[in-house]
C-alpha positions in Angstrom: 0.0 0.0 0.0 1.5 3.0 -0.8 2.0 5.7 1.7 0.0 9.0 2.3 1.7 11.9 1.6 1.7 12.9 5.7 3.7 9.3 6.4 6.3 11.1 3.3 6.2 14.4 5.3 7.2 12.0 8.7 10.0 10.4 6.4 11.6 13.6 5.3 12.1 14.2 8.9 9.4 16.4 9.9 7.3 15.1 12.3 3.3 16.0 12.4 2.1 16.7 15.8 -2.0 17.5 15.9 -2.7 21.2 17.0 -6.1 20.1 19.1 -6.5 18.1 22.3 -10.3 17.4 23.1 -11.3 14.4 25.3 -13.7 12.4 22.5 -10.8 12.3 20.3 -8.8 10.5 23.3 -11.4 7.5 23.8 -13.4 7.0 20.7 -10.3 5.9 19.1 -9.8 9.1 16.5 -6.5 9.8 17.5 -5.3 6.4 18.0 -6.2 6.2 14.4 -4.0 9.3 13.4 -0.9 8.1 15.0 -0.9 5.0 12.9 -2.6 6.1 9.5 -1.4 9.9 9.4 2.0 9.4 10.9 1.3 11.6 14.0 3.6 11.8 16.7 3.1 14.7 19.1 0.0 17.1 20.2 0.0 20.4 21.3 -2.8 22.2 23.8 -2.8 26.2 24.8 -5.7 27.9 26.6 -7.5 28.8 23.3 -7.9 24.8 22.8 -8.9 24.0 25.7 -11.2 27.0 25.9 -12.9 25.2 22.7 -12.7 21.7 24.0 -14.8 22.5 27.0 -17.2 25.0 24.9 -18.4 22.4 22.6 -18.4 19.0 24.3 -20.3 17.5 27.3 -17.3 14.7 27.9 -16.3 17.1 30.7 -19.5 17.3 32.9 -18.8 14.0 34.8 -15.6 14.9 36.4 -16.9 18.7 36.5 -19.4 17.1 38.8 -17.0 14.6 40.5 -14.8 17.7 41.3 -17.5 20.1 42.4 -18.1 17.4 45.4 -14.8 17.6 46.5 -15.0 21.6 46.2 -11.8 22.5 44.2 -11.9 26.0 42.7 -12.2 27.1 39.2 -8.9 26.6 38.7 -8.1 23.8 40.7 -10.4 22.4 38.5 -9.7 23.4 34.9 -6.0 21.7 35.6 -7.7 18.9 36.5 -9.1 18.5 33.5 -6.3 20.3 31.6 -3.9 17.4 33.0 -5.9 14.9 32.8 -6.8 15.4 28.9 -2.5 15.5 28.7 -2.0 12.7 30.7 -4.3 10.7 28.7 -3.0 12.0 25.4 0.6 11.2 26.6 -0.3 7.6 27.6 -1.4 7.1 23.7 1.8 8.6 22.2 3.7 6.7 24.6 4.4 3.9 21.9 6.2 6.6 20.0 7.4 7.9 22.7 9.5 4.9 23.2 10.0 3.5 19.5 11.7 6.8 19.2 13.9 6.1 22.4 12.2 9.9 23.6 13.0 11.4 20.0 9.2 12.3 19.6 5.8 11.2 20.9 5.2 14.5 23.2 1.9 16.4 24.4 1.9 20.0 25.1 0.7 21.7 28.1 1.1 25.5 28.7 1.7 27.9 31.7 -1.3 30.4 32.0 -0.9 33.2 30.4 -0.4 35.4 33.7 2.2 34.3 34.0 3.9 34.8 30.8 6.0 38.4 31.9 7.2 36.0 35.7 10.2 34.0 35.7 9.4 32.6 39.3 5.9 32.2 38.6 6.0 30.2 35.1 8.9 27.8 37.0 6.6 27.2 39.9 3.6 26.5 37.8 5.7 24.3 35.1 6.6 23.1 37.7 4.0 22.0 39.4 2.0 21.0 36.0 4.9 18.7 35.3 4.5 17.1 38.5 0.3 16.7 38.4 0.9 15.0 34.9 3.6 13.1 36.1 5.0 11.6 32.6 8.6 11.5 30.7 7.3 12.6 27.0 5.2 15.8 28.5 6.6 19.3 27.6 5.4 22.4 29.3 4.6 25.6 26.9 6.2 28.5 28.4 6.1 31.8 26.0 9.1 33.0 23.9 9.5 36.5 26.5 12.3 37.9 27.7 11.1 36.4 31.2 9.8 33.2 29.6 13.5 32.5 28.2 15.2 32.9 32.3 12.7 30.0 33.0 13.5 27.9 30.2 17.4 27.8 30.9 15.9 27.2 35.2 13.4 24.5 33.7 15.8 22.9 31.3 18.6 22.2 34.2 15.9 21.1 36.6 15.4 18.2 33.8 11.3 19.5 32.5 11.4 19.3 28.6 10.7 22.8 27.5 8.0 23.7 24.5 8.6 27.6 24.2 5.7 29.0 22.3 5.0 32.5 20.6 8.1 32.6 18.9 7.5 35.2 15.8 11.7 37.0 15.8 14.7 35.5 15.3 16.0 37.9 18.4 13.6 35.6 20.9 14.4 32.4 19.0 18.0 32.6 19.5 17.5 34.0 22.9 15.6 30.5 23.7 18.3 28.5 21.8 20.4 29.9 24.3 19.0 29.6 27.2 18.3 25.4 26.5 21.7 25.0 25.6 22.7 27.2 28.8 20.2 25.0 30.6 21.9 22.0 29.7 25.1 23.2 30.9 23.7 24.1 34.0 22.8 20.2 34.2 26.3 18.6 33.3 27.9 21.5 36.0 25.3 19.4 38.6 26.0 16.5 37.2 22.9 15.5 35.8 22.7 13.4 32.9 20.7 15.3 29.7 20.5 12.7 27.3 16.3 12.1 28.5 15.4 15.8 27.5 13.6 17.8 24.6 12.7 20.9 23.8 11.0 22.7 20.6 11.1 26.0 19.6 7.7 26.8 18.7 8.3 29.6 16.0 4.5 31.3 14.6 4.2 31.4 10.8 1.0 32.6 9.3 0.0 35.3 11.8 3.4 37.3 10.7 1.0 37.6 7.2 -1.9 38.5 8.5 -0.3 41.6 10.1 2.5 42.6 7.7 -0.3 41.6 5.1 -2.8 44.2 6.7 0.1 47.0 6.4 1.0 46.3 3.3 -2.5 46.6 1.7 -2.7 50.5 4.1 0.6 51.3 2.1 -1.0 49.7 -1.8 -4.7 51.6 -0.9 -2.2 55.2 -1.3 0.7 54.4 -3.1 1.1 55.2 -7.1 0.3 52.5 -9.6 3.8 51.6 -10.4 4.7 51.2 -6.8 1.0 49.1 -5.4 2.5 46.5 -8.3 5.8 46.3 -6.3 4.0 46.3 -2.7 1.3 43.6 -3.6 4.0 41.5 -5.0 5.4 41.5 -1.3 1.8 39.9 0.4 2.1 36.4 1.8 5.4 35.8 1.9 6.9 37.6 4.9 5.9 34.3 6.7 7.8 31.9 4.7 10.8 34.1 4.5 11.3 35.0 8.2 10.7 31.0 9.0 13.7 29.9 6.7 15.8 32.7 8.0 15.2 30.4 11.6 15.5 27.7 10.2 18.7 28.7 8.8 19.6 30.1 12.8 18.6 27.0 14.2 21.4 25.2 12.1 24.1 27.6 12.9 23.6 27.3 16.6 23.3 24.0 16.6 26.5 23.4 15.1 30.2 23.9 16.2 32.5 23.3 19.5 29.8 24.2 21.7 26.9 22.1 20.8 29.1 19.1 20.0 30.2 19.0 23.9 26.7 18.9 24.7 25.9 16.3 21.7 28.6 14.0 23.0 26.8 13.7 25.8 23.2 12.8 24.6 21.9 16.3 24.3 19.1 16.5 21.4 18.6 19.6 19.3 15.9 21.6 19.9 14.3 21.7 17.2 11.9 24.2 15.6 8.3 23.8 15.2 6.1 25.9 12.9 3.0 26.8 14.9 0.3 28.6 12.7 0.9 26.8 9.8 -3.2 26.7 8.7 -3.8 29.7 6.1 -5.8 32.7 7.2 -6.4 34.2 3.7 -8.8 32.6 1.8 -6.7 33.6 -1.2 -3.8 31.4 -0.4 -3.2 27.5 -1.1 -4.8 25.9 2.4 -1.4 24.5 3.2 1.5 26.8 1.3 2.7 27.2 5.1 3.4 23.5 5.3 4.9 22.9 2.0 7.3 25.7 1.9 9.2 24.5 6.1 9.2 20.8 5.4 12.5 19.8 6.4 14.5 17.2 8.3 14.8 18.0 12.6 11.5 19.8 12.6 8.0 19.8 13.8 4.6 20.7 11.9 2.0 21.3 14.8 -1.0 21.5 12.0 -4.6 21.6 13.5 -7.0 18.6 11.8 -8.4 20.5 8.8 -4.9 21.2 8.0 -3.5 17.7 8.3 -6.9 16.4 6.6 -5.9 18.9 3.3 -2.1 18.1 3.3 -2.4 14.6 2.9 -5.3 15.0 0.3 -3.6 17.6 -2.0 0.2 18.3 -0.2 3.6 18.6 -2.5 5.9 16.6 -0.2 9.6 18.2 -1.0 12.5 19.4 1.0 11.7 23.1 1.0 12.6 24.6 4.3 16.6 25.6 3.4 15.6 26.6 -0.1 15.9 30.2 -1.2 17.3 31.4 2.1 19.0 34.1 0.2 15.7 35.3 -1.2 14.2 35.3 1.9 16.7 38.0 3.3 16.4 39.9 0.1 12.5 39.8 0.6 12.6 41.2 4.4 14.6 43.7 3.5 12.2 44.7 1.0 9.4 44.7 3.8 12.1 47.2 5.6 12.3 49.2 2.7 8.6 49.8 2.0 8.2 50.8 6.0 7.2 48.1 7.5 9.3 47.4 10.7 9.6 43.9 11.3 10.4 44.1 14.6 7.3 46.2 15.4 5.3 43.2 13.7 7.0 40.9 15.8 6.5 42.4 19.1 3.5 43.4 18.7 2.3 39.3 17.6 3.7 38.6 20.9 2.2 40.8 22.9 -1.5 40.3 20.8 -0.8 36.2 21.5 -0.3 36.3 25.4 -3.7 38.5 25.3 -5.5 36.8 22.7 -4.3 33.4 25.3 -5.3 35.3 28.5 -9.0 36.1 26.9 -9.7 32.4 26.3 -8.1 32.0 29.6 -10.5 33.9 31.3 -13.5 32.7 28.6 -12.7 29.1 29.6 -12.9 30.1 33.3 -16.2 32.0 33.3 -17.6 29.1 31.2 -16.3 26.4 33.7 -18.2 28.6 36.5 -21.5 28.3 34.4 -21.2 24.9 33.7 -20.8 24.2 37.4 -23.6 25.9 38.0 -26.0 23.9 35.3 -24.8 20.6 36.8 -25.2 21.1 40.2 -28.4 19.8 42.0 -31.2 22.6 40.9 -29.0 23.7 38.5 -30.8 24.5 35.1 
């Protein structure tokens, strides 16, 4: 039988990790099904999915009444649920987990977003979410701030595999290279082995369009005719280009006298992973975001319709270190229209820690509701 074009994805070296964690998919044997037809071998949750999960499913209510006996708060409760979904999810990728030897087969679970501007605070609650879980192939999310990179290096010597999310520069993905390689070293200097951990830099594709996209078309609605030709010919591309040009970092740093110490001694690369990868404008192929990164040592976290279209209509090619040089040239470009990239970047940061925190708080307010409805007299 010949294989899917997601299983040729896998063998170029990519590996497909599902962007969605609900708790049907865990028991009525939908995911089980992915990991063996569609080659998956990770899954990744933030408070936007779980926000979702909760919404639009009644596979909760049990334990939401279990829970409300024992009287847990709000939030003692939604990481109950939260950890219990992970753990669950873990346990099923735990055949990859160890056919890999810990290569791949990991489940994401992220800090709150309060926490997000906190050193202490996201160590404490990675911590502690690392603990309540309590399994080898789990990786806690902690954002790509200035903050969030201290408690990666902190998290990485304490031996909890790191996800960092929100990466949109290459200033904060070489900032988090750093601090897991620092991290590392931190954990030879205690002597602590490192050859059981993993890490992936979760750098955001798509969403750099949609913003540099929306400035561009400001700059085309007053700019002469000659120039809108120039300025359109920049839309939907900035994505691409700024991805390669980390993909491109990632290989650098991951490379020379320094990382080979580390390698000799078990240590795996942490290796990107293109979050936001599913197109936002309609007028784009449905996955150009996937087949212009694939690549070996990375990770495509792709929610379902995404996987679903790749492995109906996907070109499966090494892509990810072509046209580096182009993709330079093109930022610059960007620059040289008046775009700041920097300013794009930040700001995508800043707009995903709130965007997180308002599902955050949605998911919370809807938890209190639904307590309500299922307790006795409840409507």
């Amino acid at each position: 039988m010949p294989k899917n074009r997601l299983q040729q994805l896998h063998d170029l070296g990519q590996s497909i990790w599902l962007d969605s964690i609900d708790r049907r998919i865990l028991h009525d044997g939908e995911l089980d099904r992915r990991i063996r037809d569609d080659a998956l071998t990770g899954m990744t949750s933030n408070p936007t999915i779980f926000q979702k999960a909760l919404a639009s499913s009644n596979a909760y209510d049990e334990q939401i009444a279990e829970a409300e006996e024992r009287g847990l708060t709000t939030w003692q409760l939604f990481e109950l649920l939260e950890t219990t979904d992970v753990r669950d999810a873990c346990d099923h990728f735990a055949g990859v987990y160890s056919a890999t030897r810990g290569a791949d087969g990991y489940v994401s679970i992220e800090v709150s977003p309060a926490v997000s501007n906190s050193a202490d605070a996201s160590v404490e609650e990675a911590r502690r979410l690392w603990k309540a879980v309590n399994r080898p192939n789990l990786m806690v999310k902690v954002p790509g701030t200035v903050e969030g990179a201290v408690a990666v290096r902190r998290l990485i010597a304490e031996g909890i595999n790191v996800n960092i999310t929100l990466l949109f520069s290459l200033e904060a993905h070489a900032r988090v290279i750093e601090a897991y390689q620092a991290g590392l070293e931190d954990r030879i200097k205690a002597n602590r082995p490192i050859d059981g951990l993993a890490s992936v830099a979760s750098f955001f594709v798509s969403r750099v369009d949609t913003e540099i996209d929306k400035r561009l078309d400001a700059l085309i609605a007053r700019a002469s005719p000659a120039e809108k030709d120039r300025l359109k010919m920049l839309k939907g591309r900035a994505a691409i280009a700024n991805a390669k040009l980390a993909y491109k970092l990632f290989r650098e740093r991951f490379s020379g006298r320094r990382w080979d110490a580390l390698a000799k001694q078990g240590a795996r690369l942490q290796r990107p992973l293109w979050a936001s990868t599913s197109t936002k404008n309609p007028e784009y192929r449905d996955v150009m975001y996937v087949e212009e990164l694939i690549g070996p040592d990375t990770v495509d976290t792709m929610p379902p319709a995404t996987i679903d279209a790749f492995r109906d209509h996907g070109a499966v090619e090494k892509t990810v270190d072509r046209k580096v040089a182009a993709a330079e040239g093109l930022l610059k470009e960007v620059e040289a229209a008046g775009i700041s990239v920097k300013e794009v970047t930040d700001k995508l940061l800043a707009d995903g820690i709130a965007s997180f925190q308002k599902s955050f708080d949605e998911l919370i307010g809807g938890l209190e509701a639904k307590i309500g409805s299922l307790a006795p007299g409840g409507k």
